[in-house]
C-alpha positions in Angstrom: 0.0 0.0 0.0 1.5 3.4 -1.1 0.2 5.8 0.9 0.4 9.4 1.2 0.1 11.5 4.7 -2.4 13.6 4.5 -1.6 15.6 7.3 1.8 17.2 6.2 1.9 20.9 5.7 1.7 21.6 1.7 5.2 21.4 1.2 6.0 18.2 2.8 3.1 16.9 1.4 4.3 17.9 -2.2 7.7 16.0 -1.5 5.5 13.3 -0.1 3.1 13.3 -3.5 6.6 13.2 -5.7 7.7 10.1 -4.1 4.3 8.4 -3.8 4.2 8.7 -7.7 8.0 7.8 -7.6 6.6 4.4 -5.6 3.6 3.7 -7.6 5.0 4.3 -11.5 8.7 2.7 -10.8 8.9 2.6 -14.9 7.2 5.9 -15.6 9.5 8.6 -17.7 9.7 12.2 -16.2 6.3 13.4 -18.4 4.2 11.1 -16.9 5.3 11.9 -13.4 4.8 15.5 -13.6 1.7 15.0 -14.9 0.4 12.6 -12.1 2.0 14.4 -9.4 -0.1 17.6 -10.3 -2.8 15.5 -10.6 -2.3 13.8 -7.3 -1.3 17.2 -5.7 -4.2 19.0 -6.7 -5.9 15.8 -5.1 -4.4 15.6 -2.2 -4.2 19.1 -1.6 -8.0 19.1 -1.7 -8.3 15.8 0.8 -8.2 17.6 4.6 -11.1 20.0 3.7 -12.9 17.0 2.8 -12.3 14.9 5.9 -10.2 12.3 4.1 -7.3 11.5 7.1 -5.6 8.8 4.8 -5.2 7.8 1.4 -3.5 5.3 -0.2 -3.2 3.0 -3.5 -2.6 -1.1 -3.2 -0.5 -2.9 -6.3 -0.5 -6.5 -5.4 1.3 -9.3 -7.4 -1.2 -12.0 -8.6 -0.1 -15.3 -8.7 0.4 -16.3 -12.6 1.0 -13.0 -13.4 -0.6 -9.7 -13.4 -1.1 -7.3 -10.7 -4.4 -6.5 -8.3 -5.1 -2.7 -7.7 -6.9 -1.1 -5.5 -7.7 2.4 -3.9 -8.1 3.4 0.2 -8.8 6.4 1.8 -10.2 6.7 5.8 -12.5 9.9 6.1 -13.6 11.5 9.2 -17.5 13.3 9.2 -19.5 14.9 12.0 -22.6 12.5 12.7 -24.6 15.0 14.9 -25.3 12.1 17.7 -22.6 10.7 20.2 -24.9 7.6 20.5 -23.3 5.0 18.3 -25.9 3.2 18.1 -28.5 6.0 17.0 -25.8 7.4 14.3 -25.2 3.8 13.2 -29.5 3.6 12.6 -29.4 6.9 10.8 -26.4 5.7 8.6 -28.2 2.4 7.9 -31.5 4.2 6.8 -29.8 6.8 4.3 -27.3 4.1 2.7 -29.9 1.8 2.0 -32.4 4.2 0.2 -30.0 3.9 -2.3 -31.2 0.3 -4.8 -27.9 0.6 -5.8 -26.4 -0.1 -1.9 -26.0 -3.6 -0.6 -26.1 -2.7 3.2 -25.3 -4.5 6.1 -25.5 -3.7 9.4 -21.9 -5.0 11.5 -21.3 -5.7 15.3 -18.1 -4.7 15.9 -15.7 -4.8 18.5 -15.5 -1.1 18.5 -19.2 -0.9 18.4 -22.0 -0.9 15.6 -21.1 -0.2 12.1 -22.7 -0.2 8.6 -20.9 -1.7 5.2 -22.2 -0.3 1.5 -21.4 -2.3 -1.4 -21.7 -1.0 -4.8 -20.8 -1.5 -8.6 -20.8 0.6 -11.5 -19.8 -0.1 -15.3 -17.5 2.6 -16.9 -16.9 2.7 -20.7 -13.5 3.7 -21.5 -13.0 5.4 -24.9 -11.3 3.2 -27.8 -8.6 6.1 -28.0 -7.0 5.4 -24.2 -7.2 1.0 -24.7 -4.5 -1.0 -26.5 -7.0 -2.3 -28.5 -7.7 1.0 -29.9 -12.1 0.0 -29.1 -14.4 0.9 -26.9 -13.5 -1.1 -23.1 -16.1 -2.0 -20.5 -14.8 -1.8 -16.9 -16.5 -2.5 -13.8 -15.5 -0.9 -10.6 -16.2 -2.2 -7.4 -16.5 -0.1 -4.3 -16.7 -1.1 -0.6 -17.5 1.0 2.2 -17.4 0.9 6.3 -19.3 3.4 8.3 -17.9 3.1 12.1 -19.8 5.7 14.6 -17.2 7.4 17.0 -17.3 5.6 20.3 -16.3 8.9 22.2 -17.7 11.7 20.3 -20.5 12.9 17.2 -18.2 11.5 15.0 -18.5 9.1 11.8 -15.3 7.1 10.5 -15.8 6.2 6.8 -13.3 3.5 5.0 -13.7 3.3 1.1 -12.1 0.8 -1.2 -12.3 1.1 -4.6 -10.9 -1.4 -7.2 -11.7 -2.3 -11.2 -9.7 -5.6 -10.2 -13.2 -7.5 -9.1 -11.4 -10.8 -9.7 -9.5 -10.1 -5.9 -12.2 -8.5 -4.2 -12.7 -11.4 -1.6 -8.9 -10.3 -0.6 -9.6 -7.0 -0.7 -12.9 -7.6 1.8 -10.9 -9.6 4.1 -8.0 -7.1 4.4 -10.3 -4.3 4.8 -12.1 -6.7 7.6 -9.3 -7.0 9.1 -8.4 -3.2 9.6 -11.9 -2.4 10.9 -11.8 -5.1 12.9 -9.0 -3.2 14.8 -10.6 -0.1 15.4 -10.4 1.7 18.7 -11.8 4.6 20.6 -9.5 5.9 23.9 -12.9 5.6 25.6 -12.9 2.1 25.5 -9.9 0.3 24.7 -10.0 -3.0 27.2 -12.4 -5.1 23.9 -11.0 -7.8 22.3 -9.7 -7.2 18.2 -10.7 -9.8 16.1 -10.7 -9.8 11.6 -13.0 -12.5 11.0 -15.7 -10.4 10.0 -18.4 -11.5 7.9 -19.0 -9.3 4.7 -21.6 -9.7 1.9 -19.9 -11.2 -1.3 -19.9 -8.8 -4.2 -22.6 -9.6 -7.3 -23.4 -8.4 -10.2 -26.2 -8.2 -12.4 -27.0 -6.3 -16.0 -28.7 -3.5 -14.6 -25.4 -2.6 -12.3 -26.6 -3.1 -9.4 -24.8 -4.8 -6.6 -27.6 -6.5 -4.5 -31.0 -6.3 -3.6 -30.6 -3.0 -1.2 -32.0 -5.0 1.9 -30.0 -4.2 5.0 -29.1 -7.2 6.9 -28.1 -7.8 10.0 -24.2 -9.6 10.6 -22.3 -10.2 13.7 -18.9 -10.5 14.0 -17.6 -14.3 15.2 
C-alpha cells in the first residue's frame, strides 16, 4: 500500500506526492510523473477539507501474473449524535435508500457499524485502450461506516478497485483493519478480523444487491 500523509503541511506533502508517484510508476518517464503528481497534488491538496485523514493505492502481485489494484482512503465526518448506536440507525437508513447499496448492518468490536457495497460499469474510450475500441470496466467499491465511540463523530473507509477478480482479498483485508478499530474511551475489547461481509454480485442493470439491509455479527 502506497500511501500518502495527509496531514503534512503543503510542502511536505508535495515532497511526499513526488515520491508516492515515484513508488507507484517505478517505470514511468519524467512526463508522466509530472503529470500525475499535479494531478495527485491538486488531489491531495484538496483531501483535509474533505475529511479524508488517509489515502493510499494497493498494487499486489497475482499469482500467474498480473497485478491486483486497489484504492483506500479513511474519512472523518460529524454524525450529529454521540450515540453509536442512533448514528449507526441513521447511517443504515440513508445508505440503503439507495437500490444501488448492498447494506449491512456489523457488530463490531469497537461498536455498531454499517458496510455499503456497490458496482458501477464505466466505458472507456477506444482512444486510451491498447486495443484501440471501446472497453467495459467495472469498478467495485466497498464502504465501512464506524460511529465514534467517544464523540459525534463518523469514520468512513472506502475501497475502490476495477480488479473485481481479488475482491474477496480486498474484503478480508479491509475486515481486518476495521476489525482493529479503537476509541480511547474504551480500549479494554478484544480485536478480532473475522468479520463476515456480503460477497460482491453483479447483475445487467449494475446493481450490486438487492438494497435489503441485513443484519451480521462479528464471530
Amino acid at each position: 500500500m502506497h500511501a500518502i500523509e495527509v496531514s503534512l503541511d503543503a510542502a511536505e506533502r508535495a515532497m511526499a506526492v513526488r515520491e508516492f508517484v515515484r513508488d507507484v510508476y517505478p517505470r514511468g518517464d519524467e512526463p508522466l510523473r509530472e503529470a500525475l503528481g499535479a494531478l495527485y497534488g491538486r488531489t491531495a491538496d484538496d483531501m483535509p477539507a474533505a475529511g479524508v485523514a488517509f489515502f493510499g493505492i494497493g498494487l499486489y502481485e497475482i499469482e500467474g501474473g498480473g497485478v491486483a489494484h486497489c484504492s483506500l482512503t479513511l474519512s472523518v465526518f460529524e454524525s450529529g449524535s454521540v450515540d453509536q448506536e442512533v448514528a449507526a440507525q441513521g447511517i443504515r437508513a440513508a445508505l440503503g435508500s439507495n437500490p444501488l447499496h448492498d447494506v449491512t448492518w456489523l457488530d463490531l468490536p469497537c461498536g455498531p457499524a454499517v458496510s455499503a457495497i456497490s458496482r458501477r460499469r464505466l466505458v472507456i474510450d477506444g482512444r486510451f485502450t491498447q486495443s484501440g475500441e471501446d472497453e467495459e470496466l467495472v469498478m467495485g467499491q466497498f464502504q465501512v461506516h464506524i460511529p465514534f465511540g467517544n464523540g459525534p463523530y463518523t469514520a468512513v473507509f472506502t475501497l475502490n478497485t476495477a480488479s473485481v477478480e481479488q475482491w474477496e482479498e480486498f474484503t478480508h483485508a479491509v475486515a481486518g483493519i476495521v476489525g482493529s478499530v479503537a476509541f480511547p474511551a474504551t480500549t479494554d475489547f478484544p480485536v478480532t478480523t473475522d468479520v463476515a461481509f456480503p460477497a460482491a454480485t453483479d447483475s445487467d442493470d449494475g446493481r450490486s444487491g438487492s438494497g435489503e439491509p441485513r443484519r451480521e455479527a462479528m464471530r
